[in-house]
mmJSON file of the N, C-alpha and C atoms, coordinates in Angstrom:
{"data_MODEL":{"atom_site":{
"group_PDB":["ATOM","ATOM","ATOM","ATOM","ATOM","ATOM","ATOM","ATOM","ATOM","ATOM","ATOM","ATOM","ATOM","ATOM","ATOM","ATOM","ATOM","ATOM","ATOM","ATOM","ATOM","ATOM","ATOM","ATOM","ATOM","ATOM","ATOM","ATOM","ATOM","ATOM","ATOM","ATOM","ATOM","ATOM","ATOM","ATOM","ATOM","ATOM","ATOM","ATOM","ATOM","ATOM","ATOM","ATOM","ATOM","ATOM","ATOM","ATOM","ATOM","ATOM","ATOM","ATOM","ATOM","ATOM","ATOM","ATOM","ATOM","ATOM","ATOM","ATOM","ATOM","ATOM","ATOM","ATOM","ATOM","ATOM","ATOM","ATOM","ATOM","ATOM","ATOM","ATOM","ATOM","ATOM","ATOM","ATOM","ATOM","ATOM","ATOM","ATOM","ATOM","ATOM","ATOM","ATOM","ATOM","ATOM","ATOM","ATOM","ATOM","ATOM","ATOM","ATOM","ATOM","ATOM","ATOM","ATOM","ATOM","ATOM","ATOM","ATOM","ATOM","ATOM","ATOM","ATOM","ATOM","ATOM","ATOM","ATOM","ATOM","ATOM","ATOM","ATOM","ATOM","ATOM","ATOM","ATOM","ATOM","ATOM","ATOM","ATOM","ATOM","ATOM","ATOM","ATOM","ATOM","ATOM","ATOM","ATOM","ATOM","ATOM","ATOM","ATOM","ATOM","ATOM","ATOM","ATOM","ATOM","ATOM","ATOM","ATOM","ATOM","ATOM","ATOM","ATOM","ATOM","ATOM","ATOM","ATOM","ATOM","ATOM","ATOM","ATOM","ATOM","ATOM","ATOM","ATOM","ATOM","ATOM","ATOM","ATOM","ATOM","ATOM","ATOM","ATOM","ATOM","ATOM","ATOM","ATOM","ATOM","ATOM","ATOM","ATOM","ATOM","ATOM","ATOM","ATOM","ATOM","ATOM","ATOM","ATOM","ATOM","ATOM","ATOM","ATOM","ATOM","ATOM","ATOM","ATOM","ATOM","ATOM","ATOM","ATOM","ATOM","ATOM","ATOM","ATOM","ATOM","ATOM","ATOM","ATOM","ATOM","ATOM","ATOM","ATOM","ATOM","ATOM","ATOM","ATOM","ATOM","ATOM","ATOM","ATOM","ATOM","ATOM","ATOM","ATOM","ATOM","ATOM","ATOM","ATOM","ATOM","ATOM","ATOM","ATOM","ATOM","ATOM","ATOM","ATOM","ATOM","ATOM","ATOM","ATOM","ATOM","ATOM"],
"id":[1,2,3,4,5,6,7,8,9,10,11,12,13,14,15,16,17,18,19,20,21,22,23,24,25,26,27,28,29,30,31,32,33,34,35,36,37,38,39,40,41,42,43,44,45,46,47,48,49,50,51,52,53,54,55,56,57,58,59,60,61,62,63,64,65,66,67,68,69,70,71,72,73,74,75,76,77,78,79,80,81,82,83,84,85,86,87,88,89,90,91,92,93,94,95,96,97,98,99,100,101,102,103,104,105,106,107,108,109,110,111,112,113,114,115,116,117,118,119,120,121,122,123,124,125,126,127,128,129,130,131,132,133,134,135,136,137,138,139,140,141,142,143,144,145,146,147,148,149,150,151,152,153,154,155,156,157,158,159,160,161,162,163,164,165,166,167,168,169,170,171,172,173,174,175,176,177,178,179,180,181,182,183,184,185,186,187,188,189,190,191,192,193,194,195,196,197,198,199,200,201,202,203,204,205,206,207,208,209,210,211,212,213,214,215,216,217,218,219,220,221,222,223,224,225,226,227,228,229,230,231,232,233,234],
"type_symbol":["N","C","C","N","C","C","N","C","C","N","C","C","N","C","C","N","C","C","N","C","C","N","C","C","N","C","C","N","C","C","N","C","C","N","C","C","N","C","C","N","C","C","N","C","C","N","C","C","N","C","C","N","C","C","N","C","C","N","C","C","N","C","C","N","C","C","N","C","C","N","C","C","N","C","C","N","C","C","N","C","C","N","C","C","N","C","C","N","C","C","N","C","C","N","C","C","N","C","C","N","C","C","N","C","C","N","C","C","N","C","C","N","C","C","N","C","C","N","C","C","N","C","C","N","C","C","N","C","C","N","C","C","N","C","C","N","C","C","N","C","C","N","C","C","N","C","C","N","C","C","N","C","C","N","C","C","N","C","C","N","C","C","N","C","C","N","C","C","N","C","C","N","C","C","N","C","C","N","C","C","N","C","C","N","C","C","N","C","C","N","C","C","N","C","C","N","C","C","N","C","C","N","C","C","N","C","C","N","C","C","N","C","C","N","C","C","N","C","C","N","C","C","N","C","C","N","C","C","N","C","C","N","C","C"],
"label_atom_id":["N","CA","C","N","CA","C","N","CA","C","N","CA","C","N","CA","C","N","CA","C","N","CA","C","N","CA","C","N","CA","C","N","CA","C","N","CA","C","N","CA","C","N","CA","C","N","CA","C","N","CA","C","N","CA","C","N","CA","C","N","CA","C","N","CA","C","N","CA","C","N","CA","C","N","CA","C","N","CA","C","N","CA","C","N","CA","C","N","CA","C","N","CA","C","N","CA","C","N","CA","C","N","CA","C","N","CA","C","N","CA","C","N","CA","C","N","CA","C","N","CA","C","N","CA","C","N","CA","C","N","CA","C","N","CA","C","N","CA","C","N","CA","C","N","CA","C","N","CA","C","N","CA","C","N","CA","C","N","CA","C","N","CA","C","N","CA","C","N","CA","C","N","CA","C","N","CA","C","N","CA","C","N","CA","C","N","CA","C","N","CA","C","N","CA","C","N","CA","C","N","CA","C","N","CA","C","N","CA","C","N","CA","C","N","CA","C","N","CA","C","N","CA","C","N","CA","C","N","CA","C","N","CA","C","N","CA","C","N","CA","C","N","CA","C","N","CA","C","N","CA","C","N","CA","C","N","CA","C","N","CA","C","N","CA","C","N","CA","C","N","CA","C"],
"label_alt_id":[null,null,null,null,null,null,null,null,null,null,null,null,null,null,null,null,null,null,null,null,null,null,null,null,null,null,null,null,null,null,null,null,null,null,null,null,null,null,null,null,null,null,null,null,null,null,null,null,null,null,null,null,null,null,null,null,null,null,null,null,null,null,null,null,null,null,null,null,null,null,null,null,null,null,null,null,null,null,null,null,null,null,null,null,null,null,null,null,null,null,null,null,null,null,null,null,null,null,null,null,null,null,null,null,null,null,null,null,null,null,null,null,null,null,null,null,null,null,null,null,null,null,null,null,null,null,null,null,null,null,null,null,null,null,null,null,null,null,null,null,null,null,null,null,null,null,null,null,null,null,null,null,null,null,null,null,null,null,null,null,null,null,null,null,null,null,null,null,null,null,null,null,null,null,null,null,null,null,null,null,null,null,null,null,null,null,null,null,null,null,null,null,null,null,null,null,null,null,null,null,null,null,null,null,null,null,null,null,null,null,null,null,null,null,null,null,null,null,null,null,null,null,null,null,null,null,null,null,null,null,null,null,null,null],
"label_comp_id":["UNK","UNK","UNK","UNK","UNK","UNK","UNK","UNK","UNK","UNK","UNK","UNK","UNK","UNK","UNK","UNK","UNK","UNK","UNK","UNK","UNK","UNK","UNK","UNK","UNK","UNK","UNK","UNK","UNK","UNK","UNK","UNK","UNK","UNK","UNK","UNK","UNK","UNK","UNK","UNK","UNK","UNK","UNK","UNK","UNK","UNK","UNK","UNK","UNK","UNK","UNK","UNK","UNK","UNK","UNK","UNK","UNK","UNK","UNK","UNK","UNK","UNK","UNK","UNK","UNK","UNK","UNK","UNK","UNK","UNK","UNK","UNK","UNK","UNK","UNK","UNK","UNK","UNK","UNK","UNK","UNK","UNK","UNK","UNK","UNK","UNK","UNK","UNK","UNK","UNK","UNK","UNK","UNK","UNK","UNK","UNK","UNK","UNK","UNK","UNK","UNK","UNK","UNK","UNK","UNK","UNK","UNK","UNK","UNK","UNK","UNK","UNK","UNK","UNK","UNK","UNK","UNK","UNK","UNK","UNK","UNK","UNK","UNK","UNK","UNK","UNK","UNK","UNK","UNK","UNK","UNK","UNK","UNK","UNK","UNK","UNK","UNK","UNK","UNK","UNK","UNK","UNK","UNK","UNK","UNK","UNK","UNK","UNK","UNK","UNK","UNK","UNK","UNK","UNK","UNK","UNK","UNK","UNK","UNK","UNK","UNK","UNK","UNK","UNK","UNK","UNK","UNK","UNK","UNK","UNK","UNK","UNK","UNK","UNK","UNK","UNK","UNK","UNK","UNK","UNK","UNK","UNK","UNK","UNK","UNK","UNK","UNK","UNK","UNK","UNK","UNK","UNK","UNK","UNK","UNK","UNK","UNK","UNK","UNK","UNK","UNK","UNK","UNK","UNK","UNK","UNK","UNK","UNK","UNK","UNK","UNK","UNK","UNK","UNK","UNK","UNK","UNK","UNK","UNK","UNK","UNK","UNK","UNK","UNK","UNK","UNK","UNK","UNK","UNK","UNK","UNK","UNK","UNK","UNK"],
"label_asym_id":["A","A","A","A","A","A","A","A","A","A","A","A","A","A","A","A","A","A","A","A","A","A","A","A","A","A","A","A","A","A","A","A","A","A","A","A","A","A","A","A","A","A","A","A","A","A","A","A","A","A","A","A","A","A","A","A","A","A","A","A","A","A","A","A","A","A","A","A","A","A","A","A","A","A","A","A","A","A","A","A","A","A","A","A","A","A","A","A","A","A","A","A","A","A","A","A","A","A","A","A","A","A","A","A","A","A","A","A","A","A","A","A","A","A","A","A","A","A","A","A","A","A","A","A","A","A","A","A","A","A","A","A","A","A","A","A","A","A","A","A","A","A","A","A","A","A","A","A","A","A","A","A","A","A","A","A","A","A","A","A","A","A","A","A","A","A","A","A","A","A","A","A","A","A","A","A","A","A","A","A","A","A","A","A","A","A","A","A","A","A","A","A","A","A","A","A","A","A","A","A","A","A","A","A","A","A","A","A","A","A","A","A","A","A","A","A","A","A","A","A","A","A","A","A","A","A","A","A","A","A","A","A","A","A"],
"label_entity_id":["1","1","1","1","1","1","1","1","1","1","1","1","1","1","1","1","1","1","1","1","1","1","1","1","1","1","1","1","1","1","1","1","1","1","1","1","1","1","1","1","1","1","1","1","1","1","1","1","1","1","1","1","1","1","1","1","1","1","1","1","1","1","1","1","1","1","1","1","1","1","1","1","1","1","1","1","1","1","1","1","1","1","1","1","1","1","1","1","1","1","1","1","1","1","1","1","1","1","1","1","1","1","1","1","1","1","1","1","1","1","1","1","1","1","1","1","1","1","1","1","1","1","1","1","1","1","1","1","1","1","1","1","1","1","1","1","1","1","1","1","1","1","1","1","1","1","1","1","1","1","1","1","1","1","1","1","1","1","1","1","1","1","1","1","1","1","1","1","1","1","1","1","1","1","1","1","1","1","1","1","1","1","1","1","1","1","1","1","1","1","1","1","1","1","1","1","1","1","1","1","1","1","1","1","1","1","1","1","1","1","1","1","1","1","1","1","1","1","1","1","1","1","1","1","1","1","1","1","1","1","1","1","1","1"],
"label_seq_id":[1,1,1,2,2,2,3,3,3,4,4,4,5,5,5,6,6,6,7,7,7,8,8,8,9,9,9,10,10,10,11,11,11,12,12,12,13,13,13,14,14,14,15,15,15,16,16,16,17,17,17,18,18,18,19,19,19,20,20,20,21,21,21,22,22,22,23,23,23,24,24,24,25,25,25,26,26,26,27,27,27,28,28,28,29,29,29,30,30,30,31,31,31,32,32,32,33,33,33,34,34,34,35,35,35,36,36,36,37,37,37,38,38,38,39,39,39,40,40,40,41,41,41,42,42,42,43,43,43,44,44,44,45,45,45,46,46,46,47,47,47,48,48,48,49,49,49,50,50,50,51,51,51,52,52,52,53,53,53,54,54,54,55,55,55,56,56,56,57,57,57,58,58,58,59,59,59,60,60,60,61,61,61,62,62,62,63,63,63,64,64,64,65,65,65,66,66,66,67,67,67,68,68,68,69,69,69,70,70,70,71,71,71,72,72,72,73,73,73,74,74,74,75,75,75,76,76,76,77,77,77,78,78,78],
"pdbx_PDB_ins_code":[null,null,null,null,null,null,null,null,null,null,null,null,null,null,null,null,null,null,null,null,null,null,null,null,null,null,null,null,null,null,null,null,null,null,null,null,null,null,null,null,null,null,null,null,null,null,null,null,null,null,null,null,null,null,null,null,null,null,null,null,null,null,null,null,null,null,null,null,null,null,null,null,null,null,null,null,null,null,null,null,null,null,null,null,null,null,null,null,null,null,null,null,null,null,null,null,null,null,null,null,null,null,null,null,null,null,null,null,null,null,null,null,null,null,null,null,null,null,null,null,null,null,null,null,null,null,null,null,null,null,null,null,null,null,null,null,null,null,null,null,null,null,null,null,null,null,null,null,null,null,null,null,null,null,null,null,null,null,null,null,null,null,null,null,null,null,null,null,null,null,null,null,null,null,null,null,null,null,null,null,null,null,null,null,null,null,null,null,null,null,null,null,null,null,null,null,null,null,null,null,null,null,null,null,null,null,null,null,null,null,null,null,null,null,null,null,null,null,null,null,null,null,null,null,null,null,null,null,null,null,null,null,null,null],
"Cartn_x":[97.147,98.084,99.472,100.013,101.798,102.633,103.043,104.539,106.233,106.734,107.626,108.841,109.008,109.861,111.521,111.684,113.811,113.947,112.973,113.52,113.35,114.739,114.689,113.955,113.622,113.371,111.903,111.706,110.337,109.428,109.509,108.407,107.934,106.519,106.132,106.11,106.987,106.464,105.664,104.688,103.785,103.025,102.154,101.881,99.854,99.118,97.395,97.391,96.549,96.312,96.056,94.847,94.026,94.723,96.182,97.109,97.835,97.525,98.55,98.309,97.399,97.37,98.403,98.428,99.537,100.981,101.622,102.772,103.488,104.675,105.491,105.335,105.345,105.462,105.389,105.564,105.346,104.904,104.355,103.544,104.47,104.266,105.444,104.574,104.195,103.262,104.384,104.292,104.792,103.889,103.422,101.993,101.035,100.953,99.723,100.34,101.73,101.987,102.08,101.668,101.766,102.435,103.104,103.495,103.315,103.817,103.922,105.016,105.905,106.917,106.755,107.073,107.246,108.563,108.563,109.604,110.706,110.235,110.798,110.415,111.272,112.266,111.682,112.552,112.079,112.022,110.484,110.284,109.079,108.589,107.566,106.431,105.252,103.744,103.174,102.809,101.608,102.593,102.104,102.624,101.943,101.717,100.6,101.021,102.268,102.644,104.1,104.606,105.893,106.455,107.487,108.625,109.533,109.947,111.265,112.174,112.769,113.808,113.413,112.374,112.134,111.723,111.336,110.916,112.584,113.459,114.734,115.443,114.647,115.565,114.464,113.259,112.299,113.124,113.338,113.544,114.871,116.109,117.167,117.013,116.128,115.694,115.267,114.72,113.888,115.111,115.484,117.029,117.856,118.247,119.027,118.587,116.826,116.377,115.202,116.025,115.256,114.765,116.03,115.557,115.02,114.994,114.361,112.394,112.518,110.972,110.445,111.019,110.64,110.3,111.071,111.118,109.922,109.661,108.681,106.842,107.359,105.496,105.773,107.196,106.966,106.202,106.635,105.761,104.556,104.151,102.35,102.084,102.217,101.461,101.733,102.768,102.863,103.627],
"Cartn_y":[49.108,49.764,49.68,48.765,48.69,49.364,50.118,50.601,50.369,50.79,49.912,50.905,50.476,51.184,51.23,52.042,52.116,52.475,53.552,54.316,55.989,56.305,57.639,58.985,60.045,60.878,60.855,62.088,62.79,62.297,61.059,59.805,58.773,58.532,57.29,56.231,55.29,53.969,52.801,52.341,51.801,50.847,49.764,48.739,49.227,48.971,48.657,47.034,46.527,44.795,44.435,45.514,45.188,44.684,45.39,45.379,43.823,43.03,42.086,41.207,41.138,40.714,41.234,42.091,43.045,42.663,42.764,42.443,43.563,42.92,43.611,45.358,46.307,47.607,48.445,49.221,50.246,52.03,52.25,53.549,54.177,55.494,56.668,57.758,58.406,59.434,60.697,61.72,62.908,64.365,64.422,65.517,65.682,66.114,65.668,64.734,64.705,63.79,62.54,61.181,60.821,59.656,58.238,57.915,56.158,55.519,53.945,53.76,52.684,51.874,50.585,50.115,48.525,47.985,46.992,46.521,45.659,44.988,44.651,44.557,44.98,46.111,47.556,48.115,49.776,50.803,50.579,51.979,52.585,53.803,54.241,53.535,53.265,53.139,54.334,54.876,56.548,57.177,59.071,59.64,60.45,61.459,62.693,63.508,64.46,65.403,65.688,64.585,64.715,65.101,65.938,66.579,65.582,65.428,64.587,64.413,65.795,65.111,64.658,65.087,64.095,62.534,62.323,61.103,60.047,61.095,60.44,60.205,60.882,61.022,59.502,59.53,58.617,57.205,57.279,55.852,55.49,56.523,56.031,55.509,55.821,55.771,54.085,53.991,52.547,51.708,52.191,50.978,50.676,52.151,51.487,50.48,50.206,49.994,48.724,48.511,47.717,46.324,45.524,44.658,44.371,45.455,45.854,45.62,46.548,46.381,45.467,44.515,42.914,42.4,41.995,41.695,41.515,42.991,43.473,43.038,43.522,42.634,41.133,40.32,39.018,38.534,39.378,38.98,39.426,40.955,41.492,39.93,39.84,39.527,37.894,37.943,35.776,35.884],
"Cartn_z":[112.022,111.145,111.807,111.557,112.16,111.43,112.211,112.181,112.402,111.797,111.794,113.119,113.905,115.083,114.574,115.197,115.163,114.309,113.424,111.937,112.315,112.443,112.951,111.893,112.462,110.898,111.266,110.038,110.354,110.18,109.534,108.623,109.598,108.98,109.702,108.897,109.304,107.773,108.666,107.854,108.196,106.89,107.597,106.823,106.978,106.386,106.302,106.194,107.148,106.995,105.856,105.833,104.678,103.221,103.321,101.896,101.895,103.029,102.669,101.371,100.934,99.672,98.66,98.386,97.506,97.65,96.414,96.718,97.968,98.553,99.646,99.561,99.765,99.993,101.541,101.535,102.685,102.361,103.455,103.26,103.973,103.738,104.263,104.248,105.59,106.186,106.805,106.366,107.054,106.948,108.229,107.961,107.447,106.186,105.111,104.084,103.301,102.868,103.149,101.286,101.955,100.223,100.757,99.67,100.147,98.843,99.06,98.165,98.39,97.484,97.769,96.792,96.673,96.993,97.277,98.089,97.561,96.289,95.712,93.9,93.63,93.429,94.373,95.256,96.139,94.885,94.268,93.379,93.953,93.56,93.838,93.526,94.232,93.881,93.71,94.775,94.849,95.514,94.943,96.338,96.172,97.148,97.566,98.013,97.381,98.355,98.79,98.024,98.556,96.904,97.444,96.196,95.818,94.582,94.001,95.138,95.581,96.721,97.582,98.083,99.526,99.129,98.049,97.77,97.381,96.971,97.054,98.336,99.403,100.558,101.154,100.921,101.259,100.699,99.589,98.984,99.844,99.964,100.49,102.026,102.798,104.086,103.93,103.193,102.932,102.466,101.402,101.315,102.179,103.329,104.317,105.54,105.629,106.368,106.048,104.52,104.199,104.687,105.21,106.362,106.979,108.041,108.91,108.263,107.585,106.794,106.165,106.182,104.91,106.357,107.17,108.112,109.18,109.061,109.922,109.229,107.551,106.583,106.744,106.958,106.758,108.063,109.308,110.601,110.803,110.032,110.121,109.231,107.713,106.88,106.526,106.987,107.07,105.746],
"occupancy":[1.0,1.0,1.0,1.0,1.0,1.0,1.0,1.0,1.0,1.0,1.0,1.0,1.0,1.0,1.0,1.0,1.0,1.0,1.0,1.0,1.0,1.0,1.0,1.0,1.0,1.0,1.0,1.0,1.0,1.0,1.0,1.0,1.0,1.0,1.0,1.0,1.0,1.0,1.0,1.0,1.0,1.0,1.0,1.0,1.0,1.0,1.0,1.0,1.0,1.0,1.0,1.0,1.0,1.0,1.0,1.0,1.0,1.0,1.0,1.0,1.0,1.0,1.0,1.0,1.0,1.0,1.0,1.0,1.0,1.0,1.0,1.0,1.0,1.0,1.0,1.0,1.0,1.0,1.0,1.0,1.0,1.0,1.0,1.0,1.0,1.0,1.0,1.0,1.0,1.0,1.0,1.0,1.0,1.0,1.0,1.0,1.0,1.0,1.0,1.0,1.0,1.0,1.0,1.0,1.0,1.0,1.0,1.0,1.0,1.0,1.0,1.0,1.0,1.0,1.0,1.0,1.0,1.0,1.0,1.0,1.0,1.0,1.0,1.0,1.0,1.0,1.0,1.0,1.0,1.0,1.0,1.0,1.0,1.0,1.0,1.0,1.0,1.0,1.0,1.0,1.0,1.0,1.0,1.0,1.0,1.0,1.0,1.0,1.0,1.0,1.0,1.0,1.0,1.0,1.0,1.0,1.0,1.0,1.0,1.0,1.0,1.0,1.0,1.0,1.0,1.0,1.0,1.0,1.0,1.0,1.0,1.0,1.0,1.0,1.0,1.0,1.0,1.0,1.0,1.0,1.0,1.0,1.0,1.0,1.0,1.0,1.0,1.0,1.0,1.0,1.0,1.0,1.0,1.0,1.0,1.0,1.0,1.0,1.0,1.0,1.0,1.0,1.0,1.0,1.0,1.0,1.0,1.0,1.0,1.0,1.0,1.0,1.0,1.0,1.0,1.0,1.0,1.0,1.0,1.0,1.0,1.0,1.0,1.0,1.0,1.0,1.0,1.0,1.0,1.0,1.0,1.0,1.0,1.0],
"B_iso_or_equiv":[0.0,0.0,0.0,0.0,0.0,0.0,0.0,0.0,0.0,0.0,0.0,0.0,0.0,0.0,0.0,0.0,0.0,0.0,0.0,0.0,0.0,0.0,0.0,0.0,0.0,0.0,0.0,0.0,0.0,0.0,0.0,0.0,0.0,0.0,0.0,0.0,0.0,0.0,0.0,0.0,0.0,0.0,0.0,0.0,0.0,0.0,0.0,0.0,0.0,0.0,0.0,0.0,0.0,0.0,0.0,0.0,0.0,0.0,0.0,0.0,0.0,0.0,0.0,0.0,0.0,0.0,0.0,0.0,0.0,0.0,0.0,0.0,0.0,0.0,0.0,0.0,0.0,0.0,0.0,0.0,0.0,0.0,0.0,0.0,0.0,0.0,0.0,0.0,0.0,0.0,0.0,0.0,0.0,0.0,0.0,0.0,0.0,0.0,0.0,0.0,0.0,0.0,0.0,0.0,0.0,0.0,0.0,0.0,0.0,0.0,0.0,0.0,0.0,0.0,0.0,0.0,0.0,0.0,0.0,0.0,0.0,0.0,0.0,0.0,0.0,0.0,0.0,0.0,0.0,0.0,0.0,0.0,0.0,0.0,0.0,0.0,0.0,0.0,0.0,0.0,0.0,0.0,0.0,0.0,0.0,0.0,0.0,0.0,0.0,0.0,0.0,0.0,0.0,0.0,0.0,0.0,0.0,0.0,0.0,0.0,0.0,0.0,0.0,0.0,0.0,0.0,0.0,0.0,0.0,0.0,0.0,0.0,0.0,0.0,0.0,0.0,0.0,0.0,0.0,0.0,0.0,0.0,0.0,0.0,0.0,0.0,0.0,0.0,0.0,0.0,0.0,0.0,0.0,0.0,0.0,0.0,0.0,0.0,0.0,0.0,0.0,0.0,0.0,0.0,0.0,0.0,0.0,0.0,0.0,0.0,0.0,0.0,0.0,0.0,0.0,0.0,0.0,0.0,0.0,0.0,0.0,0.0,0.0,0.0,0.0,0.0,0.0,0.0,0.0,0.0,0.0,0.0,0.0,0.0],
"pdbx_formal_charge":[null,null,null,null,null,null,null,null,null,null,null,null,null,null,null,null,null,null,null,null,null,null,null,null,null,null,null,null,null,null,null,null,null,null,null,null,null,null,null,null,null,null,null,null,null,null,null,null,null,null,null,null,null,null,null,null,null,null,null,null,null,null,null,null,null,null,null,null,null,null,null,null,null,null,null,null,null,null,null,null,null,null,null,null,null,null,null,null,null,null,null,null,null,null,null,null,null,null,null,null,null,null,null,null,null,null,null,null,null,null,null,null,null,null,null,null,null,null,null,null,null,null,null,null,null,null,null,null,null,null,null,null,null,null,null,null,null,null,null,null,null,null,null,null,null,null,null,null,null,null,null,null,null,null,null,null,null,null,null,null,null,null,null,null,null,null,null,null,null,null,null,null,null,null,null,null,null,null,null,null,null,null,null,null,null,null,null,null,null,null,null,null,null,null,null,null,null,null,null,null,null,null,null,null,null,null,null,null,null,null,null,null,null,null,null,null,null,null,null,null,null,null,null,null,null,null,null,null,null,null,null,null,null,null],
"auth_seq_id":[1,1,1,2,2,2,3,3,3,4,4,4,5,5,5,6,6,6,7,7,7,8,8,8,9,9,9,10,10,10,11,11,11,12,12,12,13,13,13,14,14,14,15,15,15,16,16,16,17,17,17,18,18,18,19,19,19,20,20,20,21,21,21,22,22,22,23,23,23,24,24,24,25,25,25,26,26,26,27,27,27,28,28,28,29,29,29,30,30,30,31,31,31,32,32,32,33,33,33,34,34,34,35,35,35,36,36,36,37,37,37,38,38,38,39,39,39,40,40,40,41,41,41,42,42,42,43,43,43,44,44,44,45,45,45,46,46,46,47,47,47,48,48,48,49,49,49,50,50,50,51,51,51,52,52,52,53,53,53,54,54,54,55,55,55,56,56,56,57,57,57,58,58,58,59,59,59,60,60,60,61,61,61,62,62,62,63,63,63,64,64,64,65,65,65,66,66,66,67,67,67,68,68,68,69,69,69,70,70,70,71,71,71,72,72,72,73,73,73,74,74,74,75,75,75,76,76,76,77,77,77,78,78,78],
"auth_comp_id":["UNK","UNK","UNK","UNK","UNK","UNK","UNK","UNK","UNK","UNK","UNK","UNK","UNK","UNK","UNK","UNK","UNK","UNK","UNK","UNK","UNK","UNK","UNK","UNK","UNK","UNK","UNK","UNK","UNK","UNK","UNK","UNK","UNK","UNK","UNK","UNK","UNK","UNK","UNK","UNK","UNK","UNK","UNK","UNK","UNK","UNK","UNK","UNK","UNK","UNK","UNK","UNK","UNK","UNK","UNK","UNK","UNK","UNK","UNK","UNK","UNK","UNK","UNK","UNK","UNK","UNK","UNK","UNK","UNK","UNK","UNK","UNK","UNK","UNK","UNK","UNK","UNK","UNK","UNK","UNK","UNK","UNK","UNK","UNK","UNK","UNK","UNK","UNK","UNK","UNK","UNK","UNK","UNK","UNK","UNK","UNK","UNK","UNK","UNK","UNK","UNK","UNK","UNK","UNK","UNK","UNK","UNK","UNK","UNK","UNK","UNK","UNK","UNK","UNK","UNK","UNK","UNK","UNK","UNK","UNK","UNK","UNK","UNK","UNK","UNK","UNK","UNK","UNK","UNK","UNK","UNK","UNK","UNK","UNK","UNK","UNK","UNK","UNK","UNK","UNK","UNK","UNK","UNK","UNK","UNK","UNK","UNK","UNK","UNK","UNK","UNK","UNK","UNK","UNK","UNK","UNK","UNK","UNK","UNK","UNK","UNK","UNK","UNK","UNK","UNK","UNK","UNK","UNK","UNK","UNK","UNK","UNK","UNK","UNK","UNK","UNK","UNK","UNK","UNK","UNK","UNK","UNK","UNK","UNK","UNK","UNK","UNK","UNK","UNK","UNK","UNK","UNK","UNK","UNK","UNK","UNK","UNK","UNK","UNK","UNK","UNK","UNK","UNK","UNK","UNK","UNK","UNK","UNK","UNK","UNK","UNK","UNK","UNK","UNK","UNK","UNK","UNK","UNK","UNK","UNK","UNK","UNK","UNK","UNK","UNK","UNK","UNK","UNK","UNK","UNK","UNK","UNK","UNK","UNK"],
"auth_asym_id":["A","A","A","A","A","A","A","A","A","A","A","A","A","A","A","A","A","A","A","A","A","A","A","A","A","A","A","A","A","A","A","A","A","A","A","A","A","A","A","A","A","A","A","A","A","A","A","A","A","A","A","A","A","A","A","A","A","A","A","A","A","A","A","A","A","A","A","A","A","A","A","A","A","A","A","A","A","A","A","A","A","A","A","A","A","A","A","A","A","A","A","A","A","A","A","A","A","A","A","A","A","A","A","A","A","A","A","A","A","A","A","A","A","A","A","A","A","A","A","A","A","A","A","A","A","A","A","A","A","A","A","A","A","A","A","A","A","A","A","A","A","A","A","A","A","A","A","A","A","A","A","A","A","A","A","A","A","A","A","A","A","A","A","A","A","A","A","A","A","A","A","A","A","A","A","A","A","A","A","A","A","A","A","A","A","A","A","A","A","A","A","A","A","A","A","A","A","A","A","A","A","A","A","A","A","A","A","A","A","A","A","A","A","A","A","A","A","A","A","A","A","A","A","A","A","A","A","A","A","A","A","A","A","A"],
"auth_atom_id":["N","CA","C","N","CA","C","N","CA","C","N","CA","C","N","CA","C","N","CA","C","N","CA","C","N","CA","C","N","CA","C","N","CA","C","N","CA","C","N","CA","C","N","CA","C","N","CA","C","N","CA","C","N","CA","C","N","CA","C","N","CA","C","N","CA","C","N","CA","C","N","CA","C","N","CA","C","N","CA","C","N","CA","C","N","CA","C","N","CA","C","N","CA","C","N","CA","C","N","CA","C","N","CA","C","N","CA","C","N","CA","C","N","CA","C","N","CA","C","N","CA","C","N","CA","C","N","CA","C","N","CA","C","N","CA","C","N","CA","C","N","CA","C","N","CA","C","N","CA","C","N","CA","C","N","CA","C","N","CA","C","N","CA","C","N","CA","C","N","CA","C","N","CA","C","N","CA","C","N","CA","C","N","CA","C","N","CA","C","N","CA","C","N","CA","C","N","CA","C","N","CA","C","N","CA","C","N","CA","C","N","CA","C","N","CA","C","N","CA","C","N","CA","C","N","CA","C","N","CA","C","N","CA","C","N","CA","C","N","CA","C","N","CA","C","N","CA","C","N","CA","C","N","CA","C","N","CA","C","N","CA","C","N","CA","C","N","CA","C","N","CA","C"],
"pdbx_PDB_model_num":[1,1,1,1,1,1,1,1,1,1,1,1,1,1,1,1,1,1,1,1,1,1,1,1,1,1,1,1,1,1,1,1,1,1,1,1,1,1,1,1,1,1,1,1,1,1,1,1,1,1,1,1,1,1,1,1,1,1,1,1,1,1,1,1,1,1,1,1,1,1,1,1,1,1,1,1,1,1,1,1,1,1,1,1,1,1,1,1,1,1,1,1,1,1,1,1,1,1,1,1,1,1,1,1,1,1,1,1,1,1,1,1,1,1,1,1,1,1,1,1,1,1,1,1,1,1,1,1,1,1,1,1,1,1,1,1,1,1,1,1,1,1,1,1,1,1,1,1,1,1,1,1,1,1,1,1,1,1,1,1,1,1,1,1,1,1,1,1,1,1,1,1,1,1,1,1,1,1,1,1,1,1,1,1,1,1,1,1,1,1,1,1,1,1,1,1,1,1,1,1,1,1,1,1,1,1,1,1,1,1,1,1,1,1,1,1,1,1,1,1,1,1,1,1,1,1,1,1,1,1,1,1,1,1]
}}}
């Protein structure tokens, strides 16, 4: 389960191998919550827990860092 390092904040974003089939996305873990977006276009997939704003504060976290995260599934997932 890779994670993606140098993303500050209470969240863990992270990839499952198992998903590389699926188009691009990332998972977003904070305590018991927990969520996924797609990567392209960054909209929601699932979430479990998280409130409207935090999921806006989630999505903006991912846009500024979005690079970083394509980046990081183009090297897990080829």
């Amino acid at each position: 389960m890779p994670t993606i390092p140098d993303i500050s904040g209470p969240y863990r974003l992270f990839f499952y191998s198992f998903d590389c089939n699926e188009p691009k996305h990332i998972h977003v873990r904070r305590e018991r919550s927990t969520c996924k977006f797609w990567l392209e276009p960054v909209t929601l997939a699932t979430n479990s827990g998280f409130k409207a704003n935090e999921l806006n504060r989630i999505r903006k976290l991912i846009l500024d860092n979005l690079d970083c995260i394509r980046e990081a599934w183009d090297e897990h997932c080829g």
